[in-house]
TORBAVEX-350979 format. One record per atom (N, C-alpha, C): residue number from 1; residue in three letters; atom name; x negated, y, z negated. Coordinates in nm, 2 decimals. Each point is the difference from the previous one (the first is absolute). Example, Ala and Ser with C-alpha at 12.3 -4.5 7.8 and 13.67 -1.06 7.14 Angstrom:
2
- 1 ALA N -1.32 -0.57 -0.78
- 1 ALA CA 0.09 0.12 0.00
- 1 ALA C -0.09 0.12 0.00
- 2 SER N 0.04 0.11 0.07
- 2 SER CA -0.09 0.11 0.00
- 2 SER C 0.08 0.11 -0.08
END
This chain:
182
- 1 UNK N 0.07 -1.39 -0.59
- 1 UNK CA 0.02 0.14 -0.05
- 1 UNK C 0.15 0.03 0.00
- 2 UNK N 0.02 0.05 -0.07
- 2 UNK CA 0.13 0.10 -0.01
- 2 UNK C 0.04 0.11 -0.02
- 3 UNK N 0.09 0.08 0.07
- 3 UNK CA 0.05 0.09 -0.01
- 3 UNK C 0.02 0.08 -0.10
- 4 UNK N 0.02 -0.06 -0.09
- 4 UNK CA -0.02 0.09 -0.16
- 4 UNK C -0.16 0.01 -0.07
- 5 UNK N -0.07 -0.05 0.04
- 5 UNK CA -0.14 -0.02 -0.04
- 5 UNK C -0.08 0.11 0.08
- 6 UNK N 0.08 0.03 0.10
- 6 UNK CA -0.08 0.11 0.13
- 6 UNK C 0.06 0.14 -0.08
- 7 UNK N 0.12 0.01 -0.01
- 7 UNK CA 0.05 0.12 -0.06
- 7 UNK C -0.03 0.02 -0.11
- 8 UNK N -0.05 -0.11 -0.09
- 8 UNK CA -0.06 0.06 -0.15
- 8 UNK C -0.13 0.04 0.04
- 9 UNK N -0.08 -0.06 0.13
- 9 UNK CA -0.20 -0.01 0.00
- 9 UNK C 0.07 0.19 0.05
- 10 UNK N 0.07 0.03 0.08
- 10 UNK CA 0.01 0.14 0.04
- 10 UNK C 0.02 0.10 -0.11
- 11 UNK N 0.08 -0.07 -0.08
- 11 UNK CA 0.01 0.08 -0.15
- 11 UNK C -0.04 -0.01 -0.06
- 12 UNK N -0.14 -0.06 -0.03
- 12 UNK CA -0.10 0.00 -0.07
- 12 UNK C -0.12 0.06 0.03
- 13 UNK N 0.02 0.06 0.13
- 13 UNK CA -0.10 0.14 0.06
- 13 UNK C 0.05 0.13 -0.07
- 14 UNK N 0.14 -0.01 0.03
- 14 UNK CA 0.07 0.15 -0.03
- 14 UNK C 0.15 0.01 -0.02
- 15 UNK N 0.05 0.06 -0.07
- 15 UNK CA 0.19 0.00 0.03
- 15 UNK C 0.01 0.07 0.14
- 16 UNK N 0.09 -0.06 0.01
- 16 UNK CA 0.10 0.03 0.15
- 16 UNK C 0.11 -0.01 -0.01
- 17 UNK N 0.07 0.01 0.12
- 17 UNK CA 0.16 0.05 0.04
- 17 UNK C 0.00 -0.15 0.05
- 18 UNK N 0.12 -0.03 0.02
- 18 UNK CA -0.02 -0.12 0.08
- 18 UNK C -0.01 -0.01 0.14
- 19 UNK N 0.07 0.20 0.05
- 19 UNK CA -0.07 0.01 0.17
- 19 UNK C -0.14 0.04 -0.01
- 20 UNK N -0.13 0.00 -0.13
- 20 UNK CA -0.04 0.01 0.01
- 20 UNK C -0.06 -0.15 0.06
- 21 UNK N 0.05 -0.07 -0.07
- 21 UNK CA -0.08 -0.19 -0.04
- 21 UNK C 0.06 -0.04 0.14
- 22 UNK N 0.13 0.05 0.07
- 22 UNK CA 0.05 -0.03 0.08
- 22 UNK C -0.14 0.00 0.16
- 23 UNK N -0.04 0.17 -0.02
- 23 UNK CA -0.05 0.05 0.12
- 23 UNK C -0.16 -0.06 -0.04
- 24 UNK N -0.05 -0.06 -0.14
- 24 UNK CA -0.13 -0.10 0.06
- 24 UNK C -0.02 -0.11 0.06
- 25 UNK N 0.17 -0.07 -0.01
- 25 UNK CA 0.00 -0.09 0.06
- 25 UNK C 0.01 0.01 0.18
- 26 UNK N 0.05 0.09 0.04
- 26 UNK CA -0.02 0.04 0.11
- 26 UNK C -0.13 0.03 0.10
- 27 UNK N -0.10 0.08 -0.10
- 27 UNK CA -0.11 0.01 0.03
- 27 UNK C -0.12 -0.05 -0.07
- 28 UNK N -0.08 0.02 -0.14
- 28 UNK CA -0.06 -0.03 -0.06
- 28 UNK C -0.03 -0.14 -0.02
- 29 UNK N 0.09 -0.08 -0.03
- 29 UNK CA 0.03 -0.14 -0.03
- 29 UNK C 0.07 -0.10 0.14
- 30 UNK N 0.00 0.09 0.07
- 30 UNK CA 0.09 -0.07 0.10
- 30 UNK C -0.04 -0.13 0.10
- 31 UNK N -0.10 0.03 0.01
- 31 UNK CA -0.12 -0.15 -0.01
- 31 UNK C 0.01 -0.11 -0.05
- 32 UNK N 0.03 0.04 -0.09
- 32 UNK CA -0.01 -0.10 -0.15
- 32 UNK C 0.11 -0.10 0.00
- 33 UNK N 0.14 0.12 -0.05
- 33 UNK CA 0.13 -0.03 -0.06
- 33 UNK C 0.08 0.08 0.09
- 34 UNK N 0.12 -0.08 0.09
- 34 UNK CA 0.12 0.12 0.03
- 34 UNK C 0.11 -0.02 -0.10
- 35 UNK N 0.07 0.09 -0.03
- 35 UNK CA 0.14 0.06 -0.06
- 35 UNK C 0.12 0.09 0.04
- 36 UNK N 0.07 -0.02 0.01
- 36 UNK CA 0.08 0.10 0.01
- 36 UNK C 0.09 0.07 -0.09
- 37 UNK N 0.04 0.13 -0.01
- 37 UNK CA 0.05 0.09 -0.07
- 37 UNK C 0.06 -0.07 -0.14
- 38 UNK N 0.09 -0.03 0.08
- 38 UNK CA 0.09 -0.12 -0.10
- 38 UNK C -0.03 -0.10 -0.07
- 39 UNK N -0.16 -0.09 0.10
- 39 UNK CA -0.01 -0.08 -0.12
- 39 UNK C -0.07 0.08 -0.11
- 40 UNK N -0.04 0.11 0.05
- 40 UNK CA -0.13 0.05 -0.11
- 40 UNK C 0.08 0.04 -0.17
- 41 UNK N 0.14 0.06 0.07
- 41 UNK CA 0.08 0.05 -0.11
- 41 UNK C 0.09 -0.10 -0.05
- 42 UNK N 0.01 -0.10 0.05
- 42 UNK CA 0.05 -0.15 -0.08
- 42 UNK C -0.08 -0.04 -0.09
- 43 UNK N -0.13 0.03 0.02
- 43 UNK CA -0.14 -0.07 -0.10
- 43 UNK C 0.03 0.09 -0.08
- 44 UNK N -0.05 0.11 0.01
- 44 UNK CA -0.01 0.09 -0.11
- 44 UNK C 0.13 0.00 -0.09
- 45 UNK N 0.10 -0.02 0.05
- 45 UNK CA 0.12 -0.02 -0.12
- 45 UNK C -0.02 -0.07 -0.10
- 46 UNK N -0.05 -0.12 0.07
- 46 UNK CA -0.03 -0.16 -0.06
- 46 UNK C -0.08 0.04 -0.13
- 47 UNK N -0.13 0.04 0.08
- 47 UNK CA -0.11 0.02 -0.08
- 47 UNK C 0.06 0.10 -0.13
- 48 UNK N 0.08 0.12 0.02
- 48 UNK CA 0.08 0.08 -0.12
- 48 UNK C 0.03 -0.08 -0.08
- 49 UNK N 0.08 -0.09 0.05
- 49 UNK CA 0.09 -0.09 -0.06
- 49 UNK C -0.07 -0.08 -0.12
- 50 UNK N -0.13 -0.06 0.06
- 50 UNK CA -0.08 -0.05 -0.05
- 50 UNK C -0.11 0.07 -0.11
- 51 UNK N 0.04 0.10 0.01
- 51 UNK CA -0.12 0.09 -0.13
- 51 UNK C -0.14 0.03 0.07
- 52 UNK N -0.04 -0.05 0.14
- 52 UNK CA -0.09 0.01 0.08
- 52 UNK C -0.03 0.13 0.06
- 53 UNK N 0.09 0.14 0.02
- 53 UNK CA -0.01 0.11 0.03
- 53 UNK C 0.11 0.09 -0.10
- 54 UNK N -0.07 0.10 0.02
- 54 UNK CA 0.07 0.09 -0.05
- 54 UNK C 0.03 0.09 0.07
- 55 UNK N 0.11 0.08 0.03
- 55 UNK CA -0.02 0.15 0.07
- 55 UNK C 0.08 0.11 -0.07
- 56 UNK N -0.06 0.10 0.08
- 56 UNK CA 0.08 0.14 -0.09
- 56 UNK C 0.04 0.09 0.12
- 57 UNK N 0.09 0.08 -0.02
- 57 UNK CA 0.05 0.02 0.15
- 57 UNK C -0.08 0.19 -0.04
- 58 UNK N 0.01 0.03 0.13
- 58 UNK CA -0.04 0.12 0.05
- 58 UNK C 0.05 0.11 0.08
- 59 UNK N 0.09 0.10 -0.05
- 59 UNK CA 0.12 0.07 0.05
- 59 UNK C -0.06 0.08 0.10
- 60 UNK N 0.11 0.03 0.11
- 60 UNK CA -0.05 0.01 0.11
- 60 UNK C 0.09 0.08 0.06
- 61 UNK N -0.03 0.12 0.07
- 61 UNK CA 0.10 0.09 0.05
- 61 UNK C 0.09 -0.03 0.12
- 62 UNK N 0.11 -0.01 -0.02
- 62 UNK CA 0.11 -0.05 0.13
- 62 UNK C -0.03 -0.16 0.04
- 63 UNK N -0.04 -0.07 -0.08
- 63 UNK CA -0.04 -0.12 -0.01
- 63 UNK C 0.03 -0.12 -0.11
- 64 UNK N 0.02 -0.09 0.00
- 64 UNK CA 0.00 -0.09 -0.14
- 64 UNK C -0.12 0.01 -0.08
- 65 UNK N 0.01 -0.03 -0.10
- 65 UNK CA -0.11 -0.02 -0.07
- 65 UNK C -0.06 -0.10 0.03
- 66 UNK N -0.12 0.05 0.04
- 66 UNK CA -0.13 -0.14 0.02
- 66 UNK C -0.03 -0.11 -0.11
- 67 UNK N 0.01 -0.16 0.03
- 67 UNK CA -0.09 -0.05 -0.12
- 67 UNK C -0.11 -0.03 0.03
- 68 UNK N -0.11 0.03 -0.10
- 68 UNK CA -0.14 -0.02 0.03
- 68 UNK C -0.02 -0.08 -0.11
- 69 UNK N -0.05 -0.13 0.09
- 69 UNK CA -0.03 -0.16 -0.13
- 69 UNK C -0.16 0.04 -0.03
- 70 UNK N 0.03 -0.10 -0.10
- 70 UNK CA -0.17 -0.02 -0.06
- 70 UNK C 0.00 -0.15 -0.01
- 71 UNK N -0.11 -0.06 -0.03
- 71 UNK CA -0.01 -0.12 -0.04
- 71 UNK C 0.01 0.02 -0.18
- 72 UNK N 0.05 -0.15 -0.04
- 72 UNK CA 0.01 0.05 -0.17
- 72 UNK C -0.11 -0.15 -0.06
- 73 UNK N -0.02 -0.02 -0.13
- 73 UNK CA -0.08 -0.11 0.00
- 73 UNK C 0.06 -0.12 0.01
- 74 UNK N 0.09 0.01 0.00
- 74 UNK CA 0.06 -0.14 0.03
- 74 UNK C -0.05 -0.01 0.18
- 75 UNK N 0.02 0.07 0.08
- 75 UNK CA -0.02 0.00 0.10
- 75 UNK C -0.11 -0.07 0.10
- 76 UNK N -0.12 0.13 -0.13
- 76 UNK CA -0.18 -0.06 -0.01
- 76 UNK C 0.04 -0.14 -0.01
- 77 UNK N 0.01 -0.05 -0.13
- 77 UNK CA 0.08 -0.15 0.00
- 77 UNK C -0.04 -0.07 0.11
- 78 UNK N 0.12 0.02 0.08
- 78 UNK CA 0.09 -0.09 0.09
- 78 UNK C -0.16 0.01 0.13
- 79 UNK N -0.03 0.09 0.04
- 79 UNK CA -0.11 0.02 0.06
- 79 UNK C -0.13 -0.07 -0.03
- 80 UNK N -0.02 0.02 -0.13
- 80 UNK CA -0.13 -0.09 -0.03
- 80 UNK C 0.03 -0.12 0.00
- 81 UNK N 0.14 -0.03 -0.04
- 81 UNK CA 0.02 -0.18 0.00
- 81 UNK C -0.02 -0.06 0.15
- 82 UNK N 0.08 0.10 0.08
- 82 UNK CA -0.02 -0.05 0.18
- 82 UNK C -0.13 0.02 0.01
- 83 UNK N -0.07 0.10 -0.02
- 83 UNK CA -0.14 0.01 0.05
- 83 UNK C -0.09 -0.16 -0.02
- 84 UNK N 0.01 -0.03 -0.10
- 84 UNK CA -0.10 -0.13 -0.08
- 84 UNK C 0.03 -0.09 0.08
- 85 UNK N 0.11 -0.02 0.04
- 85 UNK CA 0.06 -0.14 0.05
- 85 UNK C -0.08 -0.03 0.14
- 86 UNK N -0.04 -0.09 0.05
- 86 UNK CA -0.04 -0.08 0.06
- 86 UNK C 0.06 0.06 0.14
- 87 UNK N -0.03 0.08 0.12
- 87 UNK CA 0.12 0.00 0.11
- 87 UNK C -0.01 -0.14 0.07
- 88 UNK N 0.13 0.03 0.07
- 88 UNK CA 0.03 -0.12 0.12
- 88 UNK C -0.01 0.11 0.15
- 89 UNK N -0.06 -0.12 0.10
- 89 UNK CA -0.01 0.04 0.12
- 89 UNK C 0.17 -0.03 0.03
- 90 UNK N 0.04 0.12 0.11
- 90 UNK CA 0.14 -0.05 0.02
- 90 UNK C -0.04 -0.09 0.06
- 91 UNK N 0.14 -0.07 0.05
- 91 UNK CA -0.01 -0.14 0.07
- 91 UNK C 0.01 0.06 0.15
- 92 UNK N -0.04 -0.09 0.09
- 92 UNK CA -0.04 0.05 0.11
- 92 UNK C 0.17 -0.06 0.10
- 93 UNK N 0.05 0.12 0.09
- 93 UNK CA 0.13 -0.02 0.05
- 93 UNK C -0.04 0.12 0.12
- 94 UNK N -0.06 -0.05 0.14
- 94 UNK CA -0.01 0.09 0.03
- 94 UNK C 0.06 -0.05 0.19
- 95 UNK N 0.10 0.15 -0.01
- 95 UNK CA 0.07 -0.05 0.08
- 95 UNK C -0.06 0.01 0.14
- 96 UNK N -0.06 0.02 0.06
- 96 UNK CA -0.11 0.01 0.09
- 96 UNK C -0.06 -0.14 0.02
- 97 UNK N -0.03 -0.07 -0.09
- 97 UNK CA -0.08 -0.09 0.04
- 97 UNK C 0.12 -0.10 0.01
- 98 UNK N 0.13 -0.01 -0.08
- 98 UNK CA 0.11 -0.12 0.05
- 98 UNK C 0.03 0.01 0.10
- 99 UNK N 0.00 0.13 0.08
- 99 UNK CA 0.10 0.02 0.14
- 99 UNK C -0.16 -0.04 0.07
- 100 UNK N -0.08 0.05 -0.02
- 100 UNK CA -0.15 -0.07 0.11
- 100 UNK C 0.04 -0.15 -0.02
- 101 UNK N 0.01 -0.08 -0.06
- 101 UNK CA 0.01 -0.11 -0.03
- 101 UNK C 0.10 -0.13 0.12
- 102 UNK N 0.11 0.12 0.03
- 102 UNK CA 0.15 0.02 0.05
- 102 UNK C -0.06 0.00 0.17
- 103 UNK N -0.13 0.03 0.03
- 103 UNK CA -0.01 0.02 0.13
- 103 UNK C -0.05 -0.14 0.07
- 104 UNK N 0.01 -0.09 -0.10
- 104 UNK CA -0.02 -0.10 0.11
- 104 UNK C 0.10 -0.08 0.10
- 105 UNK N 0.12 0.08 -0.13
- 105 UNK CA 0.13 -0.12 0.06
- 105 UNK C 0.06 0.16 0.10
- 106 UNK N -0.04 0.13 -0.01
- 106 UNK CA 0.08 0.09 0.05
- 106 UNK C -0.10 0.07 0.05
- 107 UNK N 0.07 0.09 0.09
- 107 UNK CA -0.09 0.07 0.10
- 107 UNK C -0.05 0.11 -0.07
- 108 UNK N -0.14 0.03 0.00
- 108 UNK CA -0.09 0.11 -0.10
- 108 UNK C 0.01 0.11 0.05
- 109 UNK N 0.07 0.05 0.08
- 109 UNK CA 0.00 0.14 0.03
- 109 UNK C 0.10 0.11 -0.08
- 110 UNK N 0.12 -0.05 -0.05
- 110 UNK CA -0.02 0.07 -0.12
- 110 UNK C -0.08 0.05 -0.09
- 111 UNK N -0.05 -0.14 -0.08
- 111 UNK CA -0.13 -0.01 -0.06
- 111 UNK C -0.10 0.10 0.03
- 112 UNK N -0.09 0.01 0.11
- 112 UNK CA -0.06 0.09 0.08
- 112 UNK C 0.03 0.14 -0.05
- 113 UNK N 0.12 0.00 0.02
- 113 UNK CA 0.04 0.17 -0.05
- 113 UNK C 0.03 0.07 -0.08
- 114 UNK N 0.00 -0.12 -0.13
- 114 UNK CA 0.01 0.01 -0.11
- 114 UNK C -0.15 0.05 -0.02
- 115 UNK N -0.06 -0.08 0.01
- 115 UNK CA -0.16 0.02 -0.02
- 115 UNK C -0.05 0.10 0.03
- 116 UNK N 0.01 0.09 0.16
- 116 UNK CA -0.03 0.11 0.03
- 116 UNK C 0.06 0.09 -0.07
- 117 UNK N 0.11 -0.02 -0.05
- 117 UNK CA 0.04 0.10 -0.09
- 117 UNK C -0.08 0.00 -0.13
- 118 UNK N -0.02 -0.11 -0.06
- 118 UNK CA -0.08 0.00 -0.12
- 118 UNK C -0.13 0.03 0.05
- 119 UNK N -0.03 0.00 0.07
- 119 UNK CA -0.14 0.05 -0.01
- 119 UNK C -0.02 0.19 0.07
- 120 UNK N 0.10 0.04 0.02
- 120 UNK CA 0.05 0.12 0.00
- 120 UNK C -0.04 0.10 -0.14
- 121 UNK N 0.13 -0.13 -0.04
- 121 UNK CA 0.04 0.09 -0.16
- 121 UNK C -0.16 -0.04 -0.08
- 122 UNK N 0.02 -0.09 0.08
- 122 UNK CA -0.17 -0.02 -0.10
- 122 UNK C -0.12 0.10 -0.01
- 123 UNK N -0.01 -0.01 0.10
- 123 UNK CA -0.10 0.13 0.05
- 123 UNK C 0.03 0.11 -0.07
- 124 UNK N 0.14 0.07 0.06
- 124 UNK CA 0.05 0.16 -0.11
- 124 UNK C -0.06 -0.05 -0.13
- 125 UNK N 0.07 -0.04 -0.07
- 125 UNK CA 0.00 -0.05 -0.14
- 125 UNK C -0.17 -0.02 -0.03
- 126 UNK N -0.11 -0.05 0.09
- 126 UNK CA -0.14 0.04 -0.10
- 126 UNK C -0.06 0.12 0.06
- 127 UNK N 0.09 0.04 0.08
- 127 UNK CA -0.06 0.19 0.07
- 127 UNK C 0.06 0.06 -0.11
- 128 UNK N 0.12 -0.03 -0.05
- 128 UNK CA 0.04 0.08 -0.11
- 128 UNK C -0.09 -0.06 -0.12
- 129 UNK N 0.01 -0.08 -0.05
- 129 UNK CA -0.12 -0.03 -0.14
- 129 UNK C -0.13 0.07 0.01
- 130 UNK N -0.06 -0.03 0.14
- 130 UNK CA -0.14 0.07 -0.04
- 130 UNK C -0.01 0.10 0.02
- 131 UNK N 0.11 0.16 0.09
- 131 UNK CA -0.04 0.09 -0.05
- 131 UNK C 0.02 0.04 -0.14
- 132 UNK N 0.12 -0.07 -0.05
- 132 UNK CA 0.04 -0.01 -0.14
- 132 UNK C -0.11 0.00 -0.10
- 133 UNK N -0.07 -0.08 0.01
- 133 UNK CA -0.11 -0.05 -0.07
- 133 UNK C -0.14 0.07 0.01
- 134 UNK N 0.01 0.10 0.16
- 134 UNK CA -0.13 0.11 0.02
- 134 UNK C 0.08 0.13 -0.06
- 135 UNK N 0.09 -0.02 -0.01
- 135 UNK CA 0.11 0.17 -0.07
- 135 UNK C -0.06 -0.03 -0.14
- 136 UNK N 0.08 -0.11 -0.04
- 136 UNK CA 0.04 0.01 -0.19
- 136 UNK C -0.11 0.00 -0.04
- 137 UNK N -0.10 -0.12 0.05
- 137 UNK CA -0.12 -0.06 -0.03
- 137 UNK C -0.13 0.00 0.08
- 138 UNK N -0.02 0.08 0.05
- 138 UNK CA -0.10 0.00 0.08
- 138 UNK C -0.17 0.01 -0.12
- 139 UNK N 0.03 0.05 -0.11
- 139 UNK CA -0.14 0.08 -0.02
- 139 UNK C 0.05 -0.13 -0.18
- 140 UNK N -0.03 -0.14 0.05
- 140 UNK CA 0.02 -0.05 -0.13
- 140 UNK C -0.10 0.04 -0.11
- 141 UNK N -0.16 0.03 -0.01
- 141 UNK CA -0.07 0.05 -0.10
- 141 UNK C 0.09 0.12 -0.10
- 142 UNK N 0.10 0.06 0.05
- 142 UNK CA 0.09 0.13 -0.05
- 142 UNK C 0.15 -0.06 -0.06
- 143 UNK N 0.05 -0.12 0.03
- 143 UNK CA 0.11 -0.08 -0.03
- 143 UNK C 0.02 -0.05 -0.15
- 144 UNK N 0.09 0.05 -0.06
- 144 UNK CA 0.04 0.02 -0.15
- 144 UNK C 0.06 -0.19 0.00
- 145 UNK N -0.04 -0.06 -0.10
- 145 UNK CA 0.07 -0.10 -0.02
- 145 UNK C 0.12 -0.05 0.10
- 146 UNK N 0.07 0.07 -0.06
- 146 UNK CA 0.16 -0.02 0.03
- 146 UNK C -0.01 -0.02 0.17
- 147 UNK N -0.10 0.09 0.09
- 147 UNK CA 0.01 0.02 0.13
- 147 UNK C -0.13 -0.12 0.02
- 148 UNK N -0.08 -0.05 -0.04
- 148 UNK CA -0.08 -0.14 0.05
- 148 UNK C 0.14 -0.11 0.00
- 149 UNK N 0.07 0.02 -0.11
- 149 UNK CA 0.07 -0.14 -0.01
- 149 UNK C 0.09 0.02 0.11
- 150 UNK N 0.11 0.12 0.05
- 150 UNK CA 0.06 0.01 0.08
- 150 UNK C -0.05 -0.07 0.18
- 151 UNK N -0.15 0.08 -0.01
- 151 UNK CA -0.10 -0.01 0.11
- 151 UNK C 0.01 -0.14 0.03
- 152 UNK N -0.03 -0.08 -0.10
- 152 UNK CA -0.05 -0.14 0.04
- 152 UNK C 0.18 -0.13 0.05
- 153 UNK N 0.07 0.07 -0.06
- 153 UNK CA 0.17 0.01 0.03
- 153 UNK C -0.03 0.00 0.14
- 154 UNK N -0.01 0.09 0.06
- 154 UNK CA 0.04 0.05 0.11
- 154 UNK C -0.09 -0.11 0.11
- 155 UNK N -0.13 0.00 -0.09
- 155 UNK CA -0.13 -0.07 0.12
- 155 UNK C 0.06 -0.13 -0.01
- 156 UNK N 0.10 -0.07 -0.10
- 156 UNK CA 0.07 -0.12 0.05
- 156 UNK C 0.07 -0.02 0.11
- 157 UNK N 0.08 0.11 -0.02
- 157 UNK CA 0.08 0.00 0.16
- 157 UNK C -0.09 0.06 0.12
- 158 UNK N -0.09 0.04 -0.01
- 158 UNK CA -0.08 0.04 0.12
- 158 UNK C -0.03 -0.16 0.04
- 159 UNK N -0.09 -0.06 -0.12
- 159 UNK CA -0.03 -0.17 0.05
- 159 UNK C 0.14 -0.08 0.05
- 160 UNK N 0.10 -0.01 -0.05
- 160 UNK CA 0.10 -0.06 0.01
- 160 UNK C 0.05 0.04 0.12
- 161 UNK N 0.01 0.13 0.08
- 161 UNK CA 0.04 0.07 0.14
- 161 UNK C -0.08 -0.07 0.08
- 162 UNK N -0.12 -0.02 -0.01
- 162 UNK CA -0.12 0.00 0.10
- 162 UNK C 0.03 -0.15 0.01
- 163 UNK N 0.00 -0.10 -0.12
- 163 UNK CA 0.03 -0.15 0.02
- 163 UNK C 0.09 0.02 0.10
- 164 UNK N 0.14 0.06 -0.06
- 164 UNK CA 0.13 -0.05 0.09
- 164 UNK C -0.06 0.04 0.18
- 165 UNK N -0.06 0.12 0.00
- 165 UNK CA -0.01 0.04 0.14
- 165 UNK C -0.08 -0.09 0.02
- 166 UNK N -0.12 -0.09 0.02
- 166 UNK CA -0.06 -0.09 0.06
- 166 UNK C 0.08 -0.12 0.01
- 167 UNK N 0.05 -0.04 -0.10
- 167 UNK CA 0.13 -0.12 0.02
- 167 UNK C 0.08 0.03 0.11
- 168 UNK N 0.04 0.11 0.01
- 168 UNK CA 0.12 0.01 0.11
- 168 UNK C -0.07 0.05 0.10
- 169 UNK N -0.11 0.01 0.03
- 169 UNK CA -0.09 0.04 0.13
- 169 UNK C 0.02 -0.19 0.05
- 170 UNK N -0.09 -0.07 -0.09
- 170 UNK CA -0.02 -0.11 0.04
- 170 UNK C 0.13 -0.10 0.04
- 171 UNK N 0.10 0.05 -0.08
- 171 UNK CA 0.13 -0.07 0.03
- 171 UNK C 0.07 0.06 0.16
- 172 UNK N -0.01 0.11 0.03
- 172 UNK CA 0.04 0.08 0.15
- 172 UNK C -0.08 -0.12 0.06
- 173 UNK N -0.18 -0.01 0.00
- 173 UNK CA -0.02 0.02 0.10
- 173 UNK C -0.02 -0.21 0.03
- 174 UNK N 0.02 -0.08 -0.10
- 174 UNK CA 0.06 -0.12 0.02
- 174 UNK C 0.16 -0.01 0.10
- 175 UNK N 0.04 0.10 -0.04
- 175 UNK CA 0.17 -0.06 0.04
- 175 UNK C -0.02 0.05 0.11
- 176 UNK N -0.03 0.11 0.08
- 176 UNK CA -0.05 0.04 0.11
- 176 UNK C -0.06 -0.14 0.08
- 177 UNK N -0.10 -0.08 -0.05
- 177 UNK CA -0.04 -0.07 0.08
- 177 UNK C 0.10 -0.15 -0.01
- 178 UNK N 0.09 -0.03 -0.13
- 178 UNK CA 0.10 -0.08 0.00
- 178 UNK C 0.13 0.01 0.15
- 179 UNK N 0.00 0.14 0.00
- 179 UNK CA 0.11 0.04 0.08
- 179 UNK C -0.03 -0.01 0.15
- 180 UNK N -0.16 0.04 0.01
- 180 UNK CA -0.05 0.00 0.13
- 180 UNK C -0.02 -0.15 0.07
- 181 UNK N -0.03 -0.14 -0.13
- 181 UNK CA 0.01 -0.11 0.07
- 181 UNK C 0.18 -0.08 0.00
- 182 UNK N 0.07 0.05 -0.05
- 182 UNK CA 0.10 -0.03 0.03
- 182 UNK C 0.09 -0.02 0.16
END
């Protein structure tokens, strides 16, 4: 996936500001895709550049003029041509399991704490998804399109939280017993 393909699928719901496209990445999509400010407004130039958005600005009292992009059909384009294509799994680089790896020749108690940490953030992170998911989504028979597909977004990272937190349950409570026959 790419970063221009996310900001056209968001322009292709509705025009926005780019602190609009900016602030779904923060919350809405944040799951999904992160971005920051700058890359958002580096894409969108591109994509101008490209005949892929258009915007028209919107005057604004004691303020600059707002631009609010649209997607244009060249855009649709570029979106339908990514969409068709085949995805790839990223490739797997995860740094967690090279430094586990690292504990045979070095002492795992770093390790250890890394882990309790991740399984910390782990935990916050699917307390936060599934009230998320009993807030936005709780009453799916009522869920417009647009909010099933989001829903089922989010239920990836609920599964993907809950994997990582049993991994790193099971990885504490090995190194715990590595450390204890040492």
């Amino acid at each position: 996936m790419s970063l221009p393909h996310v900001i056209l699928t968001v322009l292709s719901n509705c025009e926005a500001t780019g602190y609009d496209i900016t602030k779904a990445f923060s919350t809405t999509i944040s799951n999904v895709w992160k971005a920051s400010h700058q890359q958002v407004y580096r894409e969108l130039n591109k994509l101008a550049d490209r005949g892929a958005v258009t915007y028209r600005l919107e005057p604004q009292v004691g303020k600059p003029d707002r631009k609010v992009y649209a997607i244009t059909p060249v855009g649709t384009d570029m979106l339908e041509a990514w969409f068709i294509q085949t995805p790839k799994l990223a490739p797997p680089r995860d740094e967690y399991v090279a430094r586990l790896l690292s504990c045979e020749v070095l002492d795992p108690a770093p390790m250890l704490d890394h882990v309790n940490n991740l399984i910390a953030e782990s935990q916050q992170l699917l307390n936060h998804y599934t009230l998320l998911e009993q807030r936005e989504y709780g009453q799916v028979t009522l869920l417009t399109s647009q909010q099933r597909l989001m829903r089922l977004a989010l239920r990836r990272s609920i599964h993907q939280r809950r994997a990582w937190l049993a991994w790193a349950q099971e990885v504490r409570d090995e190194l715990t017993m590595l450390a204890a026959s040492a």
